[in-house]
C-alpha positions in Angstrom: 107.9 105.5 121.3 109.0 106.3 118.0 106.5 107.2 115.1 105.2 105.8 111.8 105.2 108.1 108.6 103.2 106.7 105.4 105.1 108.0 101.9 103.3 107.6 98.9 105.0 108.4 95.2 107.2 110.8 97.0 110.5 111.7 95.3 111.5 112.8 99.2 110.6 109.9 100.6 113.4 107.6 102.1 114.7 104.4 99.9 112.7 101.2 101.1 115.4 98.5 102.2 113.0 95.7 103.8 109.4 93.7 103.0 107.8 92.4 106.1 104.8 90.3 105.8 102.1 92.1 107.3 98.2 91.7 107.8 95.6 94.4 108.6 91.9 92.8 109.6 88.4 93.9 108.6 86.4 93.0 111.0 82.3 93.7 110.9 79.8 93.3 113.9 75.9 92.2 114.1 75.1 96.0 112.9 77.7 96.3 110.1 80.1 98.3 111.9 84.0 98.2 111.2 86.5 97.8 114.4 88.6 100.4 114.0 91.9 101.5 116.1 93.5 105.1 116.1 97.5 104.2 116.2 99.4 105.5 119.2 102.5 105.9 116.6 100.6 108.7 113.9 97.4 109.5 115.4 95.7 108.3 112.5 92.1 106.0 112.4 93.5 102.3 111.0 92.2 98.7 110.2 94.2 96.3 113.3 96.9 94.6 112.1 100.5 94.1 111.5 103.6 91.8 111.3 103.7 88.3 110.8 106.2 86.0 113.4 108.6 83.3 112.2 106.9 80.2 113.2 103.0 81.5 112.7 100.8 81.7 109.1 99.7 84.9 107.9 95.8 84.5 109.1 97.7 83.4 112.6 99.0 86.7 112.8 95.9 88.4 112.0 94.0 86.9 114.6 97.1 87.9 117.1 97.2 91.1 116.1 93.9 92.1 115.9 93.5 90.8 119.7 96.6 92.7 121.0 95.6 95.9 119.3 91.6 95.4 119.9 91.3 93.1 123.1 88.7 91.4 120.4 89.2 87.9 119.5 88.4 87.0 115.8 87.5 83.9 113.2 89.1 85.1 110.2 86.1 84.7 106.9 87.8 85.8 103.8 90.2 87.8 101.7 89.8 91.2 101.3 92.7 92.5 99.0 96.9 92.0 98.6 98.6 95.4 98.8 102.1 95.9 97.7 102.6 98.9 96.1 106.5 99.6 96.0 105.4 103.6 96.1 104.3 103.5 99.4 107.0 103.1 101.6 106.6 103.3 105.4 109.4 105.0 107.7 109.6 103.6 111.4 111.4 106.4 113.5 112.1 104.6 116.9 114.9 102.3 114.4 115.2 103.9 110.9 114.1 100.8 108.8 112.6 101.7 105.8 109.6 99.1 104.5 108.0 98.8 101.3 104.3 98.2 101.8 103.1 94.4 102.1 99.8 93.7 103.4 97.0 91.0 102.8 93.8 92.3 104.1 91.7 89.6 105.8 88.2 89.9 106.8 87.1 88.3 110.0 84.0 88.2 112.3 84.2 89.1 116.1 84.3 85.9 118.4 85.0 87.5 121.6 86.8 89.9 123.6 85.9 93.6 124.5 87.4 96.5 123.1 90.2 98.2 124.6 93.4 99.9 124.0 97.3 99.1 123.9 100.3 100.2 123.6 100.0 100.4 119.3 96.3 102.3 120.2 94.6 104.4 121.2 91.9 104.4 120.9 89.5 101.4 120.4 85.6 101.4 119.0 83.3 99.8 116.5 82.4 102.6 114.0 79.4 102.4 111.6 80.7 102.6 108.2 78.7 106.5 107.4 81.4 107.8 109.9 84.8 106.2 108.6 85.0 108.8 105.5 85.3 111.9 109.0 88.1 109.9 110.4 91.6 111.0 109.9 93.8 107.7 107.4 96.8 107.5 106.0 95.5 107.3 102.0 96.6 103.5 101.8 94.1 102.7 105.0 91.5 105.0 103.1 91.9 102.8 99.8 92.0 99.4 101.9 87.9 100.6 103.0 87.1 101.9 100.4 88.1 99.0 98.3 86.4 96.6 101.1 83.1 98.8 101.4 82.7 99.4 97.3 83.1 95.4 96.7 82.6 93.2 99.6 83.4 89.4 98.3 85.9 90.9 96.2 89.8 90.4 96.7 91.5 93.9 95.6 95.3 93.7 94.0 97.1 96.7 94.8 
């Protein structure tokens, strides 16, 4: 499996040459807990999520992702923030492609569904939200949190 490497304003960092549509989820529980995955491809703590299909909507591919990362099935609620930011560029090792960052954060409630693991994690748990700032995240997942846990309601342009 290859791995994923996050750049941010790096004058090192490789020149982006795609934009893939992508969604990461916020999902709460009953207790105010976030779900949570640690990625097989970095290691690192991260909202589920990812790339959006031809043929499916961007909250479509929310609710797939976040059930092939999570096992947990979701109802997605609101907007949580649009990130685009043309410094952070994202490296994907198993191909080479270079991506600039595009990702619409959605927040969803739990429907159904246990937690478990897959192939993209690792690890799989509900984490109450005084234990996120311990967990090791890429900055941009960090900011994506913070951003969510500072303002809920609000939709955050980044």
């Amino acid at each position: 499996m290859g791995r994923r490497i996050d750049y941010y304003d790096d004058p090192d960092a490789p020149r982006a040459a795609s934009l893939v549509p992508s969604a990461n989820v916020v999902v709460t529980n009953d207790f105010g807990e976030i779900l949570l995955i640690r990625r097989s491809d970095n290691g690192n703590w991260a909202l589920p999520g990812g790339a959006m299909d031809l043929g499916e909507s961007l909250p479509d591919a929310a609710v797939r992702e976040t059930a092939e990362e999570t096992g947990v099935d979701v109802e997605i609620t609101g907007l949580a923030g649009l990130y685009t930011d043309p410094r952070h560029v994202i490296l994907y090792t198993s191909d080479g492609e270079v991506r600039q960052e595009f990702s619409v954060v959605f927040v969803a409630r739990a429907v159904g569904g246990t937690p478990k693991t897959s192939a993209e994690s690792t690890e799989v748990r509900w984490v109450p939200v005084r234990e996120i700032g311990a967990l090791p995240m890429d900055r941009s997942m960090r900011m994506r949190l913070d951003h969510f846990l500072d303002a809920p309601g609000d939709v955050h342009l980044g």
